[in-house]
C-alpha positions as CSV (number, residue, x, y, z in Angstrom):
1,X,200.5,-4.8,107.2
2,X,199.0,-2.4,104.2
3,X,195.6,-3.8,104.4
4,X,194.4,-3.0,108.1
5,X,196.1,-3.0,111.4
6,X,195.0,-1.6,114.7
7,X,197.4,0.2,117.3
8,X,196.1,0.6,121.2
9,X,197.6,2.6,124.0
10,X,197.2,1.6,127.4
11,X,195.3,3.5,129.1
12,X,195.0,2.1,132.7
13,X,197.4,3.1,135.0
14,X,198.4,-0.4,136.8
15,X,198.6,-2.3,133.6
16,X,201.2,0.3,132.7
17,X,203.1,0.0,135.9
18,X,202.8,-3.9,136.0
19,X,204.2,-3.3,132.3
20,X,207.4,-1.2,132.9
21,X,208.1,-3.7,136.0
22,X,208.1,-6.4,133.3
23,X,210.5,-4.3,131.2
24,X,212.8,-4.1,134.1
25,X,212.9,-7.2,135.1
26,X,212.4,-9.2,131.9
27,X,214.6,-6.9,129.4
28,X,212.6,-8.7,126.5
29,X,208.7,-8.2,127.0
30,X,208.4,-9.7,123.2
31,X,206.7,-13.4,125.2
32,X,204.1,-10.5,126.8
33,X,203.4,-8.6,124.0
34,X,203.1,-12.5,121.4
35,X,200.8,-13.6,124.4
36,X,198.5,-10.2,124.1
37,X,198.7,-11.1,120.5
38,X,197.5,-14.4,120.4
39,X,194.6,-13.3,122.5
40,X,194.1,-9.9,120.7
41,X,193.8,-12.4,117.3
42,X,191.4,-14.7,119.1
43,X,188.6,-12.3,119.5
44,X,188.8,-10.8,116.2
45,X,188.4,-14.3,115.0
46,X,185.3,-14.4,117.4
47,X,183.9,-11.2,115.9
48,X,183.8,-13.1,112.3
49,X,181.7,-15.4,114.3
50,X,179.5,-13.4,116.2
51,X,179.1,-10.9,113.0
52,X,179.6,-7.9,116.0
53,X,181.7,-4.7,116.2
54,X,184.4,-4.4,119.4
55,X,182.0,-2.9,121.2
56,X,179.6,-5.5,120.6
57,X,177.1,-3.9,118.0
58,X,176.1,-5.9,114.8
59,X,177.5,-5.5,112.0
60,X,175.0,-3.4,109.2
61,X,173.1,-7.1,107.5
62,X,174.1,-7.7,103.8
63,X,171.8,-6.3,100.8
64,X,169.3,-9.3,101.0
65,X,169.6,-9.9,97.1
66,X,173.8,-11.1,97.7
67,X,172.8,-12.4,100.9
68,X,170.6,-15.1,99.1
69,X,173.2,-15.6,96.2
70,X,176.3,-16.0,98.8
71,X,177.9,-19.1,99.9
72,X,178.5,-18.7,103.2
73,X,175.6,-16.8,105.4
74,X,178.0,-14.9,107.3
75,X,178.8,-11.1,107.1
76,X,182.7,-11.0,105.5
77,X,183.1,-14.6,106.1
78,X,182.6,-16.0,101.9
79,X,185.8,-17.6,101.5
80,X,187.2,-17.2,105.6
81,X,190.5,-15.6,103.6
82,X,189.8,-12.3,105.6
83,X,189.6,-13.7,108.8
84,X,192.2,-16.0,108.5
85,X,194.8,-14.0,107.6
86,X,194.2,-12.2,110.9
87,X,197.7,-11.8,112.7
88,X,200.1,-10.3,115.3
89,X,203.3,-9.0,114.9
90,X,205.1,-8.6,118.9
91,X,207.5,-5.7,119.5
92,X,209.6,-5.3,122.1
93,X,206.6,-2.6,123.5
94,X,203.9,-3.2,121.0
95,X,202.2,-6.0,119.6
96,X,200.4,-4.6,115.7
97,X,197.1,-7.0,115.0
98,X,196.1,-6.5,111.4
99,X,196.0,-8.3,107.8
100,X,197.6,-7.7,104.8
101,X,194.6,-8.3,102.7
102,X,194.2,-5.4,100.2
103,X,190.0,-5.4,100.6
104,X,190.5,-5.5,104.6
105,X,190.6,-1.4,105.1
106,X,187.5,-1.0,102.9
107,X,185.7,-4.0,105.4
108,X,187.2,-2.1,108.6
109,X,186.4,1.3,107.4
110,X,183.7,1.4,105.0
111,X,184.5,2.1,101.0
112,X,182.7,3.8,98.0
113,X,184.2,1.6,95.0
114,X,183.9,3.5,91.6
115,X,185.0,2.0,88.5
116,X,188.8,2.8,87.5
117,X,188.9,2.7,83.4
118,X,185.5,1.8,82.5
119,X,182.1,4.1,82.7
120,X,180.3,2.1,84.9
121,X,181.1,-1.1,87.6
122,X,179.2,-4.1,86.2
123,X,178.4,-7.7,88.4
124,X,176.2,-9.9,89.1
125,X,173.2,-10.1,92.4
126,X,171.7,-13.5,91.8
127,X,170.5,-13.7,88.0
128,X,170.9,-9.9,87.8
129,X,173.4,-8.4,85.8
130,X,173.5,-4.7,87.6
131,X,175.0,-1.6,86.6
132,X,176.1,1.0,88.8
133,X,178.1,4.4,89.1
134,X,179.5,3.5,92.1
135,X,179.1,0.7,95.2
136,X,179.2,2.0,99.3
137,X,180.7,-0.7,101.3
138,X,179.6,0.0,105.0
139,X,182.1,0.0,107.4
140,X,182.2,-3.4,109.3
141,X,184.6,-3.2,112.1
142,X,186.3,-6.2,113.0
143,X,189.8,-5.0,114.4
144,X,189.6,-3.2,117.6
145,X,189.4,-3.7,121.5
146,X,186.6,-4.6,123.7
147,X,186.3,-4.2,127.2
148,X,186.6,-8.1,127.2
149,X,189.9,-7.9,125.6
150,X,191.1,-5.1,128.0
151,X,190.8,-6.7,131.0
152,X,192.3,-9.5,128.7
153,X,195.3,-7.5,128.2
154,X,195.7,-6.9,131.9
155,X,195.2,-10.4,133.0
156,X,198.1,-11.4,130.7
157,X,200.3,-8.5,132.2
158,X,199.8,-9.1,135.6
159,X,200.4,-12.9,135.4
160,X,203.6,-12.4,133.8
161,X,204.5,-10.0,136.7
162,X,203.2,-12.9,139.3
163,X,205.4,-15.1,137.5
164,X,208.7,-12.9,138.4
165,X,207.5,-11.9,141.9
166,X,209.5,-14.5,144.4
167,X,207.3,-15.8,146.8
């Protein structure tokens, strides 16, 4: 994924056991890590929704000029192409949640665009036609993990494990 990904260690120290008794006993934890995935994808589809960070603050509002010209009144959400192409990719003990939409680091991470062969950037805020030296894109975070989505992550771990224990 060359546009953003994220990559998470687990931190808490029963997930990590209940995850190595999976590995034991499973051999293949690619069904764990494609379930962490799905739900990993899930929020950060949410976060397009609820316009919010991982840890839950909102996102910095649009310049109120583009906000009236845009189509869609939602922060990164014009076309939905960013959020859709959203994914997961399961390892055998990693799962990588990211895009490969070239604009989705500058979103994530906040960007100064300068132009690249002409003296100035020109476009277009309502009936404006502006002209500037360079643009700052504020970082937006969208890719990350919430407390929700840990104790997400640990839910999905320790019901696979229930699954294998006899009873």
């Amino acid at each position: 994924m060359s546009g953003a990904s994220i990559s998470v260690t687990i931190e808490d120290r029963a997930v990590r056991e209940a995850f190595r008794t999976l590995a034991f006993r499973l051999g293949n934890t690619r069904p764990v890590m494609a379930a962490i995935g799905v739900e990993l994808v899930g929020s950060t589809h949410m976060r397009f929704v609820s316009q919010t960070d991982p840890e839950g603050d909102a996102w910095q509002a649009l310049n109120p000029a583009y906000a009236e010209t845009k189509r869609n009144s939602r922060i990164l959400t014009e076309s939905g192409r960013l959020r859709d192409s959203i994914n997961a990719q399961a390892g055998q003990d990693e799962v990588r949640v990211g895009t490969n939409v070239i604009y989705a680091r500058a979103h994530q991470e906040g960007a100064e665009i300068k132009p690249v062969s002409a003296s100035h950037l020109w476009f277009r805020i309502g009936g404006d036609l502006i002209k500037a030296d360079s643009v700052t894109l504020p970082a937006r975070p969208y890719l990350g993990i919430s407390s929700d989505d840990e104790t997400s992550i640990a839910e999905i771990v320790f019901s696979f494990v229930d699954r294998l224990t006899p009873r």
